[in-house]
Biotite code that builds the C-alpha atoms (Angstrom):
import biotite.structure as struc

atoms = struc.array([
    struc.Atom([10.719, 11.046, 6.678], chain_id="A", res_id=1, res_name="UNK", atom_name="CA", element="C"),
    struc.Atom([7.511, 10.284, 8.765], chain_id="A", res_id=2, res_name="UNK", atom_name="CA", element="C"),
    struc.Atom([9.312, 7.645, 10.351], chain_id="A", res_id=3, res_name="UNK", atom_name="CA", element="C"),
    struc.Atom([11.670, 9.068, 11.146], chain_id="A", res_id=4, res_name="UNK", atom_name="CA", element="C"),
    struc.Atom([9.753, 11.989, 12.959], chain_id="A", res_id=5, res_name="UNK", atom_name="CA", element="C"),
    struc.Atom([7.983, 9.492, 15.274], chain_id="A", res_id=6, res_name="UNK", atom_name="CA", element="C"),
    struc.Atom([11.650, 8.196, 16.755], chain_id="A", res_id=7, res_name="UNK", atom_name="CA", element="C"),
    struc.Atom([12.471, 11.624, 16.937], chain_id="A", res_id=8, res_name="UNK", atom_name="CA", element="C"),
    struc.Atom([9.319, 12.110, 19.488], chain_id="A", res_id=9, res_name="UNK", atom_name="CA", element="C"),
    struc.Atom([7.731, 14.731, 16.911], chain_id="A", res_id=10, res_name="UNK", atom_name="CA", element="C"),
    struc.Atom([4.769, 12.250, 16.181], chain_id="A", res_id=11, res_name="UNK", atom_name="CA", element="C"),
    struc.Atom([2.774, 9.225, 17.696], chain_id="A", res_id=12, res_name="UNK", atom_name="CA", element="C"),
    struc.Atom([2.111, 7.420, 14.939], chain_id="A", res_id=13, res_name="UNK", atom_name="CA", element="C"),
    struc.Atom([2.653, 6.208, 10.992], chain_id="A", res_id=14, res_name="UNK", atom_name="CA", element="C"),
    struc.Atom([-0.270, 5.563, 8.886], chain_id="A", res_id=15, res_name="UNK", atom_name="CA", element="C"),
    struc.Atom([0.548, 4.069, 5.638], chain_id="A", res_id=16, res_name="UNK", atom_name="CA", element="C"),
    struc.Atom([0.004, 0.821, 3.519], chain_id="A", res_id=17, res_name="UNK", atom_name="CA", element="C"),
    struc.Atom([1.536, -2.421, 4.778], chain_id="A", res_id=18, res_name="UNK", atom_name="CA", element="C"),
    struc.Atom([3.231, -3.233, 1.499], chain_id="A", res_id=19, res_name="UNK", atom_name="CA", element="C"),
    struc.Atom([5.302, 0.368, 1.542], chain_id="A", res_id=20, res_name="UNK", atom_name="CA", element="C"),
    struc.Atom([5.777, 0.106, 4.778], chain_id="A", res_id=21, res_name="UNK", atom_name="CA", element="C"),
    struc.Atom([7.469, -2.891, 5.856], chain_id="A", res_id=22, res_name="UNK", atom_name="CA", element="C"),
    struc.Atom([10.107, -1.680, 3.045], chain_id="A", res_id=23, res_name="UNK", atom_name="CA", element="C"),
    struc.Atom([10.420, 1.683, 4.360], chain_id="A", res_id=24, res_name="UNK", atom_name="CA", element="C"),
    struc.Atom([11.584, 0.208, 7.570], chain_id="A", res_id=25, res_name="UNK", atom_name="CA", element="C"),
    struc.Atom([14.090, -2.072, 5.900], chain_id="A", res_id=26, res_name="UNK", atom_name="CA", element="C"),
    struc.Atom([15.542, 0.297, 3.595], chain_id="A", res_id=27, res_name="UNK", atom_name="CA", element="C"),
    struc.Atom([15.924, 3.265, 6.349], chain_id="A", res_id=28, res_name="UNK", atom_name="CA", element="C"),
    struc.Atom([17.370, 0.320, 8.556], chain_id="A", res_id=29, res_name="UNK", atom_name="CA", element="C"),
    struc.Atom([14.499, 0.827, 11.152], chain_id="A", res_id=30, res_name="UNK", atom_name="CA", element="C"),
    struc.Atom([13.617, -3.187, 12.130], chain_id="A", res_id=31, res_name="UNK", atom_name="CA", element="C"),
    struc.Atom([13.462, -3.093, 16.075], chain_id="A", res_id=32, res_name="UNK", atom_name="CA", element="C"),
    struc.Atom([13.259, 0.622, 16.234], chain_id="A", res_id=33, res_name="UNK", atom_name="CA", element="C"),
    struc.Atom([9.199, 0.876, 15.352], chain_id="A", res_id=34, res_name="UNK", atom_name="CA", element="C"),
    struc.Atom([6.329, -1.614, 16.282], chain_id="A", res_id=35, res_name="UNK", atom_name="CA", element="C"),
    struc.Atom([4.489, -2.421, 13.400], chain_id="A", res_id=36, res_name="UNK", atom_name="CA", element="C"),
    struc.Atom([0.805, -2.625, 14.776], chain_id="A", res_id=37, res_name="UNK", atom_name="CA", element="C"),
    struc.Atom([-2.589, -4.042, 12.249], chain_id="A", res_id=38, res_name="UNK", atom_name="CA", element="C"),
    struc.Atom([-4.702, -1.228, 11.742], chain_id="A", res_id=39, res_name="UNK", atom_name="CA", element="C"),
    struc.Atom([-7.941, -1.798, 9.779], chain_id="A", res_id=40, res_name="UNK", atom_name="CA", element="C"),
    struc.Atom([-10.247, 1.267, 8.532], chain_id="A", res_id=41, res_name="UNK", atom_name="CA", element="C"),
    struc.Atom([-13.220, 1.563, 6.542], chain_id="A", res_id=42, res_name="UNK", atom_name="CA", element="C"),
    struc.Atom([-12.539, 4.075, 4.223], chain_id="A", res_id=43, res_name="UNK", atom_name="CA", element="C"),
    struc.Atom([-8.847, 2.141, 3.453], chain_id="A", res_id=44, res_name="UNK", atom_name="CA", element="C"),
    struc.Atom([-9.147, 1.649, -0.306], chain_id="A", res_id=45, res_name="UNK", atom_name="CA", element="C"),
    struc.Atom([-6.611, 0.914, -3.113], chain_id="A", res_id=46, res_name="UNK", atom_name="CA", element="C"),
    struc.Atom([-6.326, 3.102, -6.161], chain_id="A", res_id=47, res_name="UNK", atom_name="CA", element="C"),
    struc.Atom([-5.162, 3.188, -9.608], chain_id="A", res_id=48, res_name="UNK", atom_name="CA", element="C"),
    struc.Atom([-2.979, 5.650, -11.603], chain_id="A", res_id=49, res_name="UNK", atom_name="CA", element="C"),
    struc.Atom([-2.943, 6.336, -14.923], chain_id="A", res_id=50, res_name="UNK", atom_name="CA", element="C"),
    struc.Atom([-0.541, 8.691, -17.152], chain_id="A", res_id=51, res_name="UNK", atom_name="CA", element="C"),
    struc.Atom([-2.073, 11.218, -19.056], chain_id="A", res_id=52, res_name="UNK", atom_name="CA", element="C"),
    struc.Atom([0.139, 10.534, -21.618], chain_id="A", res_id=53, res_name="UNK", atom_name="CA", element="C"),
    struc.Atom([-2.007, 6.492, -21.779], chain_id="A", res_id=54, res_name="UNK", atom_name="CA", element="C"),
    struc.Atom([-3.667, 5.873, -25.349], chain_id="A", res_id=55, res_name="UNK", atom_name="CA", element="C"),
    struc.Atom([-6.913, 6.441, -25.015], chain_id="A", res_id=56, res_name="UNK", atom_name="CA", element="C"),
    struc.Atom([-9.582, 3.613, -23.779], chain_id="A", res_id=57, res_name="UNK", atom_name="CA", element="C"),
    struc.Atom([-6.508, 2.052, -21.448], chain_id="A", res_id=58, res_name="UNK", atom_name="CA", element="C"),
    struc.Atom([-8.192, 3.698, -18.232], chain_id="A", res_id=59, res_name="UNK", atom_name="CA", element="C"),
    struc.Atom([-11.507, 2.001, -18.447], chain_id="A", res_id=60, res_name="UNK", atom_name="CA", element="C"),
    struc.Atom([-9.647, -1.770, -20.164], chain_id="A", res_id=61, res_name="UNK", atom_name="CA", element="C"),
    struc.Atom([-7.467, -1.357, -16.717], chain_id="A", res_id=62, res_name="UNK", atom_name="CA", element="C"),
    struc.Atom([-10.755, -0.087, -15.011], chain_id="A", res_id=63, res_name="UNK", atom_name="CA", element="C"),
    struc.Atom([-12.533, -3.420, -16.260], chain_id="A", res_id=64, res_name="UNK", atom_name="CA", element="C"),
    struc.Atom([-9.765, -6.009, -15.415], chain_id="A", res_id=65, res_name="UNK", atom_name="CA", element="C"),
    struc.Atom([-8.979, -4.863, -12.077], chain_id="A", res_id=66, res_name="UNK", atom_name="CA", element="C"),
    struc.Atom([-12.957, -5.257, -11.454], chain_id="A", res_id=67, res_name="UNK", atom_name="CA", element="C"),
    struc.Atom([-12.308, -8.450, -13.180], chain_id="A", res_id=68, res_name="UNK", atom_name="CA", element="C"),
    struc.Atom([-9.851, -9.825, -10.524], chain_id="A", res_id=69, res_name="UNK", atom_name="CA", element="C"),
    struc.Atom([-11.659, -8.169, -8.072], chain_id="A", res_id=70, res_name="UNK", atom_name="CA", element="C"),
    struc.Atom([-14.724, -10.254, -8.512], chain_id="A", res_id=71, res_name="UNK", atom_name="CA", element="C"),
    struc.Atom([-12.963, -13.850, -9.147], chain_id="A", res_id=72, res_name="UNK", atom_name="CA", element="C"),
    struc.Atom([-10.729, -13.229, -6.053], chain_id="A", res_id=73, res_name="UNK", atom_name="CA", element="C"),
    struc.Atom([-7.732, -13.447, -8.284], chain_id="A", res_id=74, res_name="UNK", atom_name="CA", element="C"),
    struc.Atom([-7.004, -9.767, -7.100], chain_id="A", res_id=75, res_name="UNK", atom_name="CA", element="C"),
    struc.Atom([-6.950, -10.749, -3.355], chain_id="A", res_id=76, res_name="UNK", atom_name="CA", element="C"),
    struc.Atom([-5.011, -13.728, -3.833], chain_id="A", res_id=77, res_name="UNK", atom_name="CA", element="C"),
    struc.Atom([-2.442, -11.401, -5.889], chain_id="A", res_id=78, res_name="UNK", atom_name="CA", element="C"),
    struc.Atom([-1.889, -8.681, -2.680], chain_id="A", res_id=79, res_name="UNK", atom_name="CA", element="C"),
    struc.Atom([-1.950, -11.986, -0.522], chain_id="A", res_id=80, res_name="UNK", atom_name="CA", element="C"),
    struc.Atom([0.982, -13.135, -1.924], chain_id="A", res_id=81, res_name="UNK", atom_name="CA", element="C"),
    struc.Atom([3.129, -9.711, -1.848], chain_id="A", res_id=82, res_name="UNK", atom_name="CA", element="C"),
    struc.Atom([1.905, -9.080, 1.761], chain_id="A", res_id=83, res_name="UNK", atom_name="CA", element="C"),
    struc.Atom([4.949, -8.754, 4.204], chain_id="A", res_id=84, res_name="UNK", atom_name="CA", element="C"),
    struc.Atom([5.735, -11.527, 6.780], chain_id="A", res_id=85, res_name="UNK", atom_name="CA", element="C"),
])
């Protein structure tokens, strides 16, 4: 919807995660339309959901792993691989 507001001339720009994205603009059939520009903050961050509906103790085992990955660079390596081209 955002997207489409900026070719409409009701915004100036998108801000949203590369991985969504790049498949918003292919699946609304928007390649060519909108320039795709890097944009690096310092707050950016990536988060994790859980249902509340999760047995309890799978927040903080997810919690741990993710730090896990984090810390061998097995996480990076992971988003490297699904980053769009």
């Amino acid at each position: 919807m955002n997207l489409k507001k900026l070719l409409e001339g009701r915004g100036r720009f998108v801000y949203h995660n590369d991985f969504a994205l790049v498949d918003e603009i292919k699946r609304d059939n928007l390649v060519g339309k909108v320039k795709l520009f890097p944009a690096h903050f310092v707050t950016e961050g990536r988060y994790m959901v859980v249902s509340k509906k999760a047995a309890p103790g799978v927040r903080d085992k997810l919690r741990i792993a993710i730090e896990k990955l984090g810390k061998s660079g097995e996480l990076t390596k992971i988003f490297q691989a699904y980053k769009p081209k």
